[in-house]
C-alpha positions as CSV (number, residue, x, y, z in Angstrom):
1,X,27.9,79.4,30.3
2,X,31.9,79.3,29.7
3,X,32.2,77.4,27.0
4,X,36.4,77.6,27.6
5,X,35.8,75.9,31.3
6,X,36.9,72.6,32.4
7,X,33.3,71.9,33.5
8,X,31.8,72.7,30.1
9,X,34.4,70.9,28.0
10,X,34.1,67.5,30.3
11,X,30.9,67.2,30.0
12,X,30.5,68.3,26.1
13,X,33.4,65.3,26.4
14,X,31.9,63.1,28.1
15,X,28.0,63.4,27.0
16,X,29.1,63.8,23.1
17,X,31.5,60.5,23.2
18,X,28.9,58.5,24.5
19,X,25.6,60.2,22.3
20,X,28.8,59.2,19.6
21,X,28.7,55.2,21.0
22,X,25.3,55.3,21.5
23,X,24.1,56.6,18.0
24,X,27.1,53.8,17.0
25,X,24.9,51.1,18.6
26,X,21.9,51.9,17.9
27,X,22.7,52.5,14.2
28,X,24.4,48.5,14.3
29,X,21.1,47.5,15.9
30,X,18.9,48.5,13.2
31,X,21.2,47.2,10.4
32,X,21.5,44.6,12.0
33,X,18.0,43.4,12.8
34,X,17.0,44.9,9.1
35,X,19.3,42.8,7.5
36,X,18.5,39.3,9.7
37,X,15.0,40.0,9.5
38,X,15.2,40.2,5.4
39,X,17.3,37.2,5.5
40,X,15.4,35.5,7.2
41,X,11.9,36.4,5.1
42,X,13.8,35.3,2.1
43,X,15.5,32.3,3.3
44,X,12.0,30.9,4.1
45,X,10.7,31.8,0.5
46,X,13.6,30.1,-1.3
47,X,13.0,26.9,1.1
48,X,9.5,26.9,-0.1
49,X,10.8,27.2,-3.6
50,X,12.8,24.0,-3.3
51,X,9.7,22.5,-1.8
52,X,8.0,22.9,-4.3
53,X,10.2,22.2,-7.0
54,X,11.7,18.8,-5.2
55,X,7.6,18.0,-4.1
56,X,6.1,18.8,-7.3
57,X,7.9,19.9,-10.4
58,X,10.1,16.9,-10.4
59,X,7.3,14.4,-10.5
60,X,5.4,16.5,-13.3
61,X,5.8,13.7,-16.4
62,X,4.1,11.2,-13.6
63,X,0.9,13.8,-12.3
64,X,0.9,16.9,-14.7
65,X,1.0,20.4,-14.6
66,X,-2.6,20.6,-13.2
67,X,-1.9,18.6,-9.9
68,X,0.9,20.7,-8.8
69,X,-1.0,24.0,-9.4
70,X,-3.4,22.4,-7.2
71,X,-1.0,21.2,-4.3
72,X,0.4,24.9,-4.6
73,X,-3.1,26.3,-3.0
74,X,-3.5,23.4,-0.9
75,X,-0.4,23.4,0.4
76,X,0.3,27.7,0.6
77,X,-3.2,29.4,0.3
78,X,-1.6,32.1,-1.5
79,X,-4.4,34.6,-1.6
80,X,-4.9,34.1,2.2
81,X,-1.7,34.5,3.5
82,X,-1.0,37.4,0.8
83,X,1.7,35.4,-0.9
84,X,2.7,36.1,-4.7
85,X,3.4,32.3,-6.3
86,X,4.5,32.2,-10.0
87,X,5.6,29.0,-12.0
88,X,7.1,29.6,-16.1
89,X,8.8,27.5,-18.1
90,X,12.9,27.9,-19.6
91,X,11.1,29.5,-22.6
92,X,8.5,32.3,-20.5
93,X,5.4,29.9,-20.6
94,X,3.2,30.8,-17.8
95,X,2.5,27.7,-15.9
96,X,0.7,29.1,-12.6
97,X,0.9,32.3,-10.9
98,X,-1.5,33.3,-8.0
99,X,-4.1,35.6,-7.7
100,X,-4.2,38.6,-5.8
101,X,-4.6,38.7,-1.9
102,X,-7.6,38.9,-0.7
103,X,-6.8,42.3,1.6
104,X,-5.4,43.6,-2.4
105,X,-2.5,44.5,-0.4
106,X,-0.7,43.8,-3.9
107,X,-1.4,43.3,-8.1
108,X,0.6,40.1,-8.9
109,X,0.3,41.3,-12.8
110,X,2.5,44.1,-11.6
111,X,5.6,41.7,-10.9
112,X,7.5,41.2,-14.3
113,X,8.6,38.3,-16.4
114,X,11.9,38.4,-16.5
115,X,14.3,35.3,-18.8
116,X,15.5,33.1,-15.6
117,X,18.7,34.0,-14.7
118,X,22.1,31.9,-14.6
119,X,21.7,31.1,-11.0
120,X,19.9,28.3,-9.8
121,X,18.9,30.5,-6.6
122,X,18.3,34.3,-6.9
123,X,16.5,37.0,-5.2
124,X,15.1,40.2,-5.5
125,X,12.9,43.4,-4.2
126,X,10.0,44.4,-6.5
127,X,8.4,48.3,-5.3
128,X,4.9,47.9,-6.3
129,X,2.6,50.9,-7.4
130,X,0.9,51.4,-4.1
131,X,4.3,51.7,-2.8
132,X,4.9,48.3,-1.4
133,X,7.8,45.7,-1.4
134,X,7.9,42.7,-2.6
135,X,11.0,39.8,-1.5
136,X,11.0,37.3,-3.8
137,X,13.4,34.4,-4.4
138,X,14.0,32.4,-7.6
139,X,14.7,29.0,-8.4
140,X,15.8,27.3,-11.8
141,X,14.7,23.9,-11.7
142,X,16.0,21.3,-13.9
143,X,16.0,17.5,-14.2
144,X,17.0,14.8,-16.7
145,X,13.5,14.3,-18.7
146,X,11.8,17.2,-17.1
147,X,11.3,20.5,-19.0
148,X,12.8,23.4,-17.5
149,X,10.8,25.5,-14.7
150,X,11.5,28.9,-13.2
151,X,9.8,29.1,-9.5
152,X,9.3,32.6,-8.0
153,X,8.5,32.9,-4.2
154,X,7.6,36.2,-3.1
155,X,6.0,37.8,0.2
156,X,5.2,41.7,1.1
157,X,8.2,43.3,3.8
158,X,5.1,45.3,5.1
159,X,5.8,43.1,8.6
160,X,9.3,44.0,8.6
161,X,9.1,47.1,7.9
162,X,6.6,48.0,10.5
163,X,8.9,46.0,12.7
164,X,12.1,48.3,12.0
165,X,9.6,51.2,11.8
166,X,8.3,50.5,15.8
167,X,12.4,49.9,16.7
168,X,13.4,53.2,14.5
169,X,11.0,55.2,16.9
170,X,11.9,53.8,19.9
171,X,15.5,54.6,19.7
172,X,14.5,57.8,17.9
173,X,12.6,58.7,21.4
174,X,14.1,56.8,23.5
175,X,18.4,58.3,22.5
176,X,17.3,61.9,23.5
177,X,16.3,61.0,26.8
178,X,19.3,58.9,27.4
179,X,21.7,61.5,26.3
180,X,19.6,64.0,28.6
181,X,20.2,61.7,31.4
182,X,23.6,61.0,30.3
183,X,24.4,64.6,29.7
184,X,22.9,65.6,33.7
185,X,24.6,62.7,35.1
186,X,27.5,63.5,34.2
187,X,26.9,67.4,34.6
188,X,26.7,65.9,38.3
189,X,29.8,63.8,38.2
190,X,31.7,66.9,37.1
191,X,30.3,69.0,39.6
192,X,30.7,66.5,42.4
193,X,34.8,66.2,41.0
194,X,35.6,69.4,40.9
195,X,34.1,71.1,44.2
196,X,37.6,70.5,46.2
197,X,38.9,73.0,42.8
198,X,36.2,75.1,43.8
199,X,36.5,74.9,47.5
200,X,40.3,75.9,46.7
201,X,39.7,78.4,44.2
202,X,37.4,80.5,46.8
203,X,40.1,80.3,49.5
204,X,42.5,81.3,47.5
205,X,41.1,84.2,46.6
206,X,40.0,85.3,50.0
207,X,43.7,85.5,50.9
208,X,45.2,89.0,50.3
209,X,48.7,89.7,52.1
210,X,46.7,90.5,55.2
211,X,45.8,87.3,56.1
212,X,48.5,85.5,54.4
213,X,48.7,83.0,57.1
214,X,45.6,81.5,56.1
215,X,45.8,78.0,54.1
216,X,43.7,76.4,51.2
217,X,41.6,73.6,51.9
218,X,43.3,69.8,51.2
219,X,41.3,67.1,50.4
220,X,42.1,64.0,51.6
221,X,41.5,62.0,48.7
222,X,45.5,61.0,47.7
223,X,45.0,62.6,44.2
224,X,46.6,65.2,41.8
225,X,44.1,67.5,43.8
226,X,45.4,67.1,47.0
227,X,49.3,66.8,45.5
228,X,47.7,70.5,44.2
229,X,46.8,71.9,47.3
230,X,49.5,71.2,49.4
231,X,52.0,72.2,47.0
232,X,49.8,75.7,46.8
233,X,49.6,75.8,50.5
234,X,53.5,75.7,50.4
235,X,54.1,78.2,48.4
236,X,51.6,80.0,50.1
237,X,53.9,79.8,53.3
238,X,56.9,81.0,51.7
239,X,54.9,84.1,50.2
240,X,54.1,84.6,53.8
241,X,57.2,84.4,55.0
242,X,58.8,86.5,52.1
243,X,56.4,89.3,53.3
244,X,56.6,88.9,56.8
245,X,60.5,89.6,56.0
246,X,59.6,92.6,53.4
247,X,57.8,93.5,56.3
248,X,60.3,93.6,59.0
249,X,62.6,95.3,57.1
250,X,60.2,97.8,56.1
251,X,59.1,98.7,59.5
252,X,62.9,98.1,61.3
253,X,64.4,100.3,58.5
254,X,61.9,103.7,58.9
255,X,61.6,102.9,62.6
256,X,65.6,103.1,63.3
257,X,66.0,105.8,60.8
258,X,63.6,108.1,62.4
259,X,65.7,109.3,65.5
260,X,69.1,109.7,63.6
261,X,67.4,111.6,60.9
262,X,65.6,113.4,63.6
263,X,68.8,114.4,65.4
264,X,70.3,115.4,62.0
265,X,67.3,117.8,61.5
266,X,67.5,119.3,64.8
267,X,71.5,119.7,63.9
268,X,71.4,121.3,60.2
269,X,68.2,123.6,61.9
270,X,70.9,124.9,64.2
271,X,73.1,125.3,62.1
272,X,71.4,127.3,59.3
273,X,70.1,129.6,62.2
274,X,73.6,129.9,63.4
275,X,74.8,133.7,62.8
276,X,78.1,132.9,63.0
277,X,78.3,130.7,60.5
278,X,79.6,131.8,56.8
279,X,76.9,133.0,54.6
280,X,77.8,130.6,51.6
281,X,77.9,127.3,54.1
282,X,74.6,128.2,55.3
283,X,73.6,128.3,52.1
284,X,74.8,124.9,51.5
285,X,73.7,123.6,54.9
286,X,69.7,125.0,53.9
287,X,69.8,122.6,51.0
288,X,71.4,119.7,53.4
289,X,68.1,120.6,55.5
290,X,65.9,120.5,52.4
291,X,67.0,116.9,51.5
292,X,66.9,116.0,55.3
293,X,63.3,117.0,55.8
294,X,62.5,115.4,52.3
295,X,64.0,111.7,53.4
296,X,62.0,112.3,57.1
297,X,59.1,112.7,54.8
298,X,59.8,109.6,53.0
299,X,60.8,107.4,56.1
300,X,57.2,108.5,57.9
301,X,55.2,107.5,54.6
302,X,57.2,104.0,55.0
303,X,56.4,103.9,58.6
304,X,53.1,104.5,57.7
305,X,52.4,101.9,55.1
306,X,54.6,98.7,57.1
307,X,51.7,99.9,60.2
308,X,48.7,100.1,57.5
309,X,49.9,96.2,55.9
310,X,50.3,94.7,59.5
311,X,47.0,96.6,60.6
312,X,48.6,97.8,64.0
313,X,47.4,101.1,62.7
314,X,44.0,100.9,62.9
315,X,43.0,103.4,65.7
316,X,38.8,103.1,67.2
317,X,36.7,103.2,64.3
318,X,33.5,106.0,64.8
319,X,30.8,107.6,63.0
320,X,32.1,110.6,61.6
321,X,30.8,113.8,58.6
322,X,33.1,113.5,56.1
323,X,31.9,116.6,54.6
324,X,32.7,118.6,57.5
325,X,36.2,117.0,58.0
326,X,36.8,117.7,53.9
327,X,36.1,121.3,54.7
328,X,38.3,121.4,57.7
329,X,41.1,119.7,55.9
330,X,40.8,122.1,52.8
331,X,40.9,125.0,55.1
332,X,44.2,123.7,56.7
333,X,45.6,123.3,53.2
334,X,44.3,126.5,51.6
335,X,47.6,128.3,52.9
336,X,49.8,126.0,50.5
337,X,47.4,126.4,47.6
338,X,47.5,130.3,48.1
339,X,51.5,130.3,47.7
340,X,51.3,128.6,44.9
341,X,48.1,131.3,43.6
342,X,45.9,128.1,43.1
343,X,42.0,128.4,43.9
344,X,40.9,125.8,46.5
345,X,37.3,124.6,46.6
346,X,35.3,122.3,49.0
347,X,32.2,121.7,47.9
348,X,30.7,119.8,51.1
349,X,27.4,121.2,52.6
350,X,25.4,118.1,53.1
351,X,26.4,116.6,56.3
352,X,27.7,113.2,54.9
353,X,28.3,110.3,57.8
354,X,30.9,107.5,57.7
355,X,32.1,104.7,59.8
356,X,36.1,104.6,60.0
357,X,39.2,105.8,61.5
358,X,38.7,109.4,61.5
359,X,42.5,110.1,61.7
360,X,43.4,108.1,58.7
361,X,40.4,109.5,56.4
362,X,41.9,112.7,56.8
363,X,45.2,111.7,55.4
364,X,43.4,110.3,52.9
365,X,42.1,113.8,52.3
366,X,45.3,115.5,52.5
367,X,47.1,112.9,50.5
368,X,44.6,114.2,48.1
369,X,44.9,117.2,47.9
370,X,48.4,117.7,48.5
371,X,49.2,116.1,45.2
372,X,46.7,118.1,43.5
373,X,48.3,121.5,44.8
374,X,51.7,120.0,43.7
375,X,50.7,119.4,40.1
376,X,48.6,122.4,39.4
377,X,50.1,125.1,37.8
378,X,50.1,129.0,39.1
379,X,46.3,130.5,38.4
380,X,44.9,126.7,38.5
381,X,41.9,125.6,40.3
382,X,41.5,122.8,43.2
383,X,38.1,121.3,44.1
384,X,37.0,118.7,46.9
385,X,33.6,117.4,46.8
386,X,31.8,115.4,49.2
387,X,27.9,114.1,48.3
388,X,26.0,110.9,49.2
389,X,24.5,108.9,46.6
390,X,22.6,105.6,46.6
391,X,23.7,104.4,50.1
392,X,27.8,105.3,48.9
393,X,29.9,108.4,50.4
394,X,31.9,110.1,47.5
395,X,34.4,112.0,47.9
396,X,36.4,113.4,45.1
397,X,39.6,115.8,44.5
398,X,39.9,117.6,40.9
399,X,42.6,119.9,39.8
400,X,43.4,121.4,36.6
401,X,47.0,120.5,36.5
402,X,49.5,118.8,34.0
403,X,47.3,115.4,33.9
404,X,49.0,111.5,34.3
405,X,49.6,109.8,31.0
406,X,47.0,106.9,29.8
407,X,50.0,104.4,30.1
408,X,50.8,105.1,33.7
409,X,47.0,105.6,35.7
410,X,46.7,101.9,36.3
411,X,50.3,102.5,38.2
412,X,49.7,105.3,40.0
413,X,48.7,103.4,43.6
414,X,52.0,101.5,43.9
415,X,54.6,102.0,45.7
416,X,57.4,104.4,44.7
417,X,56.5,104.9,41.5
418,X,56.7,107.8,39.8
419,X,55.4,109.2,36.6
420,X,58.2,111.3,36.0
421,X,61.0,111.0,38.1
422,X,62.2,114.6,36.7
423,X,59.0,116.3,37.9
424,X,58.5,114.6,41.4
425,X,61.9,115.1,42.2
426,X,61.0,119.1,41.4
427,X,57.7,118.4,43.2
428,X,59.9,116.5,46.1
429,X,58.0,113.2,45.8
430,X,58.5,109.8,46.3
431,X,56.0,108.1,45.0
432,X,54.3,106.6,48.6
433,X,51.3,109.4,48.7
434,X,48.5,107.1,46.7
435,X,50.2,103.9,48.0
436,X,49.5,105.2,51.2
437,X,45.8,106.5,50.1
438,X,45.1,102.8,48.6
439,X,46.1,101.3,51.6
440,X,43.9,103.5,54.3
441,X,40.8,103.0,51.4
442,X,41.4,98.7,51.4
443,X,41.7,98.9,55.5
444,X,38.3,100.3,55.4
445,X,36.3,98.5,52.8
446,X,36.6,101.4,50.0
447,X,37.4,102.0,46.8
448,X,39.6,104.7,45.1
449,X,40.0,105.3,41.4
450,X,41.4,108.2,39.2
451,X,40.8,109.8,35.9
452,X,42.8,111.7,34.1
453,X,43.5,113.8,30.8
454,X,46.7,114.7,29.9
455,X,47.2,118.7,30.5
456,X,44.2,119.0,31.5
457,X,44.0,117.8,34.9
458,X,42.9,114.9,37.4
459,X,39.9,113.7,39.5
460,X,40.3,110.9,42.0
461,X,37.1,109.5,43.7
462,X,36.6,107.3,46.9
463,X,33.6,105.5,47.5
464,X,33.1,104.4,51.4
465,X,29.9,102.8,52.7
466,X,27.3,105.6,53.8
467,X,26.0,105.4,57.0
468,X,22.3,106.6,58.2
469,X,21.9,109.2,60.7
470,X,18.7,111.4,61.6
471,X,20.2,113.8,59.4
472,X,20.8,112.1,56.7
473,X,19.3,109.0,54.8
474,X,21.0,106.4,52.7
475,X,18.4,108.0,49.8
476,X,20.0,111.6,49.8
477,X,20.7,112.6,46.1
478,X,23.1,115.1,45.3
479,X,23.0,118.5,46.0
480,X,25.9,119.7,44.1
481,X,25.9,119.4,40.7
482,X,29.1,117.7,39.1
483,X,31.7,120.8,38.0
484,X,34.0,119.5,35.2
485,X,37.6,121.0,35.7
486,X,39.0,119.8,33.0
């Protein structure tokens, strides 16, 4: 999972803020309930303090000691309702204290003396040896001709804390399964709120400048998303426009320059093969030639590409053997690499079948190896490969020439550019022969990479789709082990 998404990050949001309220409440409910629950068990002890001190203790000159020690287990049954009862007088003198609950749930000798304290009303918690509690509240009696008394109310928090105990479990059980359900609810809510960003996000990256006249999908809902959307689809329209332009220009431009460049070919060609003309303007008008034929070149390659991006080049697609159209193509170049004394290889005997444009795979081919031959020095070698391999048709051109820098491979497919403007210029390029290749390989579903090592030399691979034949089998393995040039 992205961590970094907008779906992750709302719903860490949005199931951590409320775990965060949640814990919040649940937290204030158990402090809560502790603290009235405690309050509550020791108001009730200090009400039965005053009971007894306002009952009993103040009529003690009239009844005696013994009568209210009496009352005190008529009246509370201490060891019965497992209730700790002590009377002492100002100066420690035990007067009553009860005895110990009949369950022994606690040792009332275990509960200290202590001198009464300046309050009239007091209370405290006494942790017992079998690790009980203890709440007891204190009362300082006094009245005029009465001696002094100390009353101590006291009663276990076993109840309470079982209480808080069957409440701390519940929420302790009970908070995990509501962030769960908190956390997939709003895992949902997300989901549900960002499909138009998905919807759009898909469209959008269906659309390549081939079918820029396609829009992204606006949702009606009269939010930032749809405010999104339509702006997108707008700017989307002007892109199209822009290219449609590009486009225009592009194919108006080489198509209007072909017959005038084609006249003045025809014209400097008579010209050079004029006798009559001086020796040293022949000369001159050779090179005029030169540059003629080299700017026909260029204008075809544009023609080619403005017919490739509005795909009125696409001719009728068939199944075809690459492998025997490699080795016709290498035979047709083999002249050019022998004037330059490079060794041309095709290494294609498996009969290899495709499904495309036969017309345009060959200029593929020839693209190829053209600039292969142009960049491989005297003595170099050339090799075209063909092989089948896991349902994929490979074909791949290596030469042993002067290499393309790290920095520049990743440009190499665009248009006009040029690794060394000093060198194609010498090799008379302009930088439209791998636009050209990238453009035929994306028409047909393909893929074309290169590799390269500086002085060393090159290796560009296309994969297209392999098709089965009686022949051959989507399962054929290669035949031709992998010769490294370079």
């Amino acid at each position: 999972m992205n961590v970094r998404s907008i779906k992750f990050r709302l719903v860490a949001w949005y199931a951590g803020l409320l775990t965060g309220i949640f814990v919040l409440l649940c937290a204030s409910l158990y402090l809560d309930l502790r603290n009235f629950l405690e309050n509550g068990l020791r108001e009730t002890q200090a009400r039965r303090a005053r009971q007894v001190a306002n009952a009993l203790l103040a009529h003690v000159p009239q009844t005696g000691e013994p009568y209210v020690t009496s009352q005190i287990k008529d009246w509370y049954a201490p060891e019965s309702n497992d209730r700790f009862i002590r009377i002492t007088r100002a100066d420690g003198t035990l007067v009553y204290v009860s005895a110990a609950p009949k369950d022994g749930a606690f040792d009332p000798a275990e509960v200290p003396i202590f001198p009464p304290p300046p309050e009239v009303e007091t209370s405290r918690t006494q942790k017992l040896s079998g690790g009980d509690t203890l709440l007891i509240a204190s009362l300082r009696f006094k009245s005029a001709g009465n001696p002094d008394y100390f009353v101590e109310f006291g009663e276990l928090l076993d109840p309470v804390e079982r209480m808080l105990n069957h409440l701390f479990l519940q929420l302790a059980l009970g908070l995990p399964l509501a962030v769960g359900i908190i956390t997939a609810g709003g895992y949902w809510l997300v989901l549900r709120a960002l499909r138009p960003v998905e919807r759009i996000t898909h469209a959008a990256e269906r659309i390549t400048q081939l079918n820029l006249s396609d829009r992204l999908p606006v949702a009606n809902s009269g939010d930032e998303l749809e405010q999104l959307s339509v702006a997108l689809n707008r700017m989307i329209a002007r892109l199209d426009e822009a290219f449609q332009n590009s486009r225009r220009f592009a194919a108006d431009a080489s198509h209007d320059l072909r017959t005038p460049l084609t006249i003045l070919r025809g014209e400097l060609e008579n010209l050079v093969d004029d006798p009559q003309q001086d020796a040293a303007l022949r000369e001159r008008l050779a090179g005029l030639l030169e540059e003629a034929i080299h700017l026909s070149k260029i204008v075809e390659q544009l023609f080619i590409l403005t017919q490739l991006d509005s795909g009125e080049s696409r001719g009728e697609w068939q199944r075809f053997d690459l492998a025997e159209l490699a080795r016709t193509t290498a035979d047709q170049m083999s002249l050019l690499a022998e004037d330059k004394n490079i060794t041309l290889i095709c290494a294609a005997d498996q009969p290899i079948c495709v499904l495309g444009d036969r017309s345009r795979i060959k200029q593929v081919i020839v693209n190829l190896l053209d600039n292969a031959i142009k960049y491989t020095p005297p003595q170099g070698r050339v090799l075209a490969r063909v092989d089948g391999v896991n349902g994929t048709a490979i074909l791949e051109v290596e030469d042993t020439g002067i290499g393309i820098p790290p920095d520049a491979l990743p440009h190499v497919f665009e248009r006009f550019y040029r690794v060394d403007k000093t060198r194609s210029a010498e090799a008379e390029s302009a930088g439209l022969g791998l636009a050209i290749v990238k453009s035929i390989c994306a028409a047909h579903g393909a893929e074309v990479e290169g590799f390269s090592v500086p002085n060393a030399g090159s290796r560009f691979t296309v994969k297209l789709p392999l098709q089965k034949t009686e022949k051959l089998s989507s399962s054929h393995e290669l035949q031709n082990p992998k010769s490294n040039l370079f």
